[in-house]
C-alpha positions as CSV (number, residue, x, y, z in Angstrom):
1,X,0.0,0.0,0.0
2,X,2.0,3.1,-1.8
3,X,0.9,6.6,-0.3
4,X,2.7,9.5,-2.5
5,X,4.8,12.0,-0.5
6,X,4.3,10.3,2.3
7,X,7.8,11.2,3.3
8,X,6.7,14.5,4.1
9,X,4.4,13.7,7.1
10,X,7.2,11.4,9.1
11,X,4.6,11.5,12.3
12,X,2.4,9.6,10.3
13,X,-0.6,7.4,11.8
14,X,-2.1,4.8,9.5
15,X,-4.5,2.5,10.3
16,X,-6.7,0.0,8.5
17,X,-9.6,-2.3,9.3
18,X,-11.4,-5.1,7.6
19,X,-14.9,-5.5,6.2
20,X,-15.9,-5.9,9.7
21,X,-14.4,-2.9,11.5
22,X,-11.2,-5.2,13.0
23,X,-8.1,-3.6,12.8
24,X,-5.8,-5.4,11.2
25,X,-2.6,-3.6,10.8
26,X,-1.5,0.1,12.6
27,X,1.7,2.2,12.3
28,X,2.8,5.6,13.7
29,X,5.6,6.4,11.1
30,X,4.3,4.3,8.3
31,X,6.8,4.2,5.3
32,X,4.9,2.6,2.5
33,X,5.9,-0.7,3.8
34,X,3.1,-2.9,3.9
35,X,2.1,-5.2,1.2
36,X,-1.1,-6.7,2.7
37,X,0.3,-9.8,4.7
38,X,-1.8,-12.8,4.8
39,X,-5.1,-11.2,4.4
40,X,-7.3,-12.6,2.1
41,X,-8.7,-10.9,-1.3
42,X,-11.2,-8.1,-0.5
43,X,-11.9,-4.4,0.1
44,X,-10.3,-3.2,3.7
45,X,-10.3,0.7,5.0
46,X,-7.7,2.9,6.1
47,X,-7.8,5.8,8.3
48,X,-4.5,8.3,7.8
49,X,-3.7,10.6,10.1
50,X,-0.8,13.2,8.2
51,X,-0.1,14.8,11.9
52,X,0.7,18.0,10.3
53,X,0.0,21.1,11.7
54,X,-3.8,20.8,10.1
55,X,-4.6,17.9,11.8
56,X,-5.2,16.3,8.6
57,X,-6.9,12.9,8.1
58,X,-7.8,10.9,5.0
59,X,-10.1,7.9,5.1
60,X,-11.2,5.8,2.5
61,X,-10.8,2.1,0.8
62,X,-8.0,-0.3,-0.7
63,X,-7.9,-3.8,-2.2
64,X,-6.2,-6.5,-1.6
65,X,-5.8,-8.6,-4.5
66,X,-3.5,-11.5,-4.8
């Protein structure tokens, strides 16, 4: 999972859930370096906290496809 200029926000806080609402993986500090484990095929969430002075968060979907 590839976030673009993601090295600008080092404070980073990404999280993501399944289908379900478990979470499945979270990382302060992310550095695009997850490639989906063992988790099956399907459509999981992600909440991304930039930790920026804005307080910015982006939330939305990815796939897993294998």
């Amino acid at each position: 999972f590839v976030i673009t200029n993601l090295e600008f926000f080092p404070k980073n806080n990404l999280v993501i859930f399944n289908r379900w609402g478990k979470k499945i993986f979270e990382k302060t500090g992310y550095q695009n370096d997850w490639n989906g484990g063992d988790h099956n095929d399907g459509t999981y969430f992600f909440i991304l906290e930039l930790n920026d002075n804005a307080n910015t968060v982006h939330k939305g979907t990815l796939s897993i496809l294998k």
